[in-house]
N, C-alpha and C positions, 0 to 999 in steps of 0.2 A: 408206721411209716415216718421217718425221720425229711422234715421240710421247713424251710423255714415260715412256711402258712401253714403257723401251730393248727387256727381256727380252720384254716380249708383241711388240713389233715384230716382234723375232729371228725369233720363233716364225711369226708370219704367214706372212714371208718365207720360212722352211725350207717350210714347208703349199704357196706359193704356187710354189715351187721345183717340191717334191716332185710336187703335182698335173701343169704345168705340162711335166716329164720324164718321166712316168710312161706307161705304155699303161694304158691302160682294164682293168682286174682288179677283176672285181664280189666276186670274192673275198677280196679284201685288205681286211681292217679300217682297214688305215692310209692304202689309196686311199679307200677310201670314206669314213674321217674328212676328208683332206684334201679331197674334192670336195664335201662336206657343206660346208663351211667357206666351199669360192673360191665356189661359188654362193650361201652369203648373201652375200657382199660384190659380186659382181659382178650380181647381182637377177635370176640365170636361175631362172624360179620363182617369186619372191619381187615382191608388189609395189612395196616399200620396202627397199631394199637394208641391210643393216645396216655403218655406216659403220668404216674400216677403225681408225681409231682406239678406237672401241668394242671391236673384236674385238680389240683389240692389250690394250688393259684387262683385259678377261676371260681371256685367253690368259694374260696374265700372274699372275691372281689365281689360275686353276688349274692352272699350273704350279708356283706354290708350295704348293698344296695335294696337289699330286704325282696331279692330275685332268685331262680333258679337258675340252670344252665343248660342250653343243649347243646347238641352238636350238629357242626354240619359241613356234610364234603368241599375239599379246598375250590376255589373257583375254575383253578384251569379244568377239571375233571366236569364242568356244567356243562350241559346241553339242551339245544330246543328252549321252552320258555323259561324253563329255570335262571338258562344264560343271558334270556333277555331281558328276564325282570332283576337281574343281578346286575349287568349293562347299566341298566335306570339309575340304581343307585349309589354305581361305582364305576364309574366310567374314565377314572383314572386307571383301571385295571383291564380298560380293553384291549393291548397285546396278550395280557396272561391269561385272559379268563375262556374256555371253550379251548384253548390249546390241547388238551389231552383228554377231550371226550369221547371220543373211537378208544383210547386204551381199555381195557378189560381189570386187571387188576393192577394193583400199588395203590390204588386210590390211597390219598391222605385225606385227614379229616379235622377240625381244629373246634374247640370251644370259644360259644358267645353266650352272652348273658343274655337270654330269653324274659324280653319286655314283655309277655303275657301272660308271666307267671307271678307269684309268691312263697317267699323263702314260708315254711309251715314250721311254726314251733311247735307244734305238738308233736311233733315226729323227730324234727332236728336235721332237717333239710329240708 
């Protein structure tokens, strides 16, 4: 994949490896990051697939932050408590947020660098 986040590239690529030689182990935290990952980009699940160069971005941002990443549905698409504990701590985003939660699908979905994790060298994501 041609990006200019040479290093978020890498990354994708080790994820797309990893997933792609792996058996199915619902136990492995590091299959289950990697198959979290190939399914935003490849849109199993997802109405809007999250483009690889996005993911190469991100990857790379929380890689230097010594982080992983996940993802999570855009705000307007929240509902019920999701929307209210999103509310709490973005409340600048109260016209947009809960706007298009009766919709079914188009959902969009966007990458943040997940503070509960750690980037794993031994794996290379």
């Amino acid at each position: 994949m041609k990006t200019k986040y040479t290093d978020g590239g890498a990354i994708l690529n080790r994820i797309i490896n990893f997933y792609n030689n792996s058996r199915c182990n619902y136990e492995d935290s590091n299959y289950l990051y990697a198959q979290g990952i190939y399914v935003a980009m490849t849109g199993g699940g997802y109405d809007s697939p999250i483009q690889e160069k996005e993911l190469a971005k991100w990857l790379e941002e929380a890689y230097l932050k010594g982080k992983r990443i996940t993802t999570e549905v855009d705000c307007e698409f929240l509902s019920g408590d999701d929307l209210q504990t999103y509310l709490k701590t973005h409340p600048h985003h109260v016209f947009k947020a809960g706007s298009r939660a009766s919709q079914c699908d188009g959902w969009k979905y966007h990458c943040v660098i997940d503070q509960n994790s750690a980037y794993n060298s031994e794996v290379g994501f």
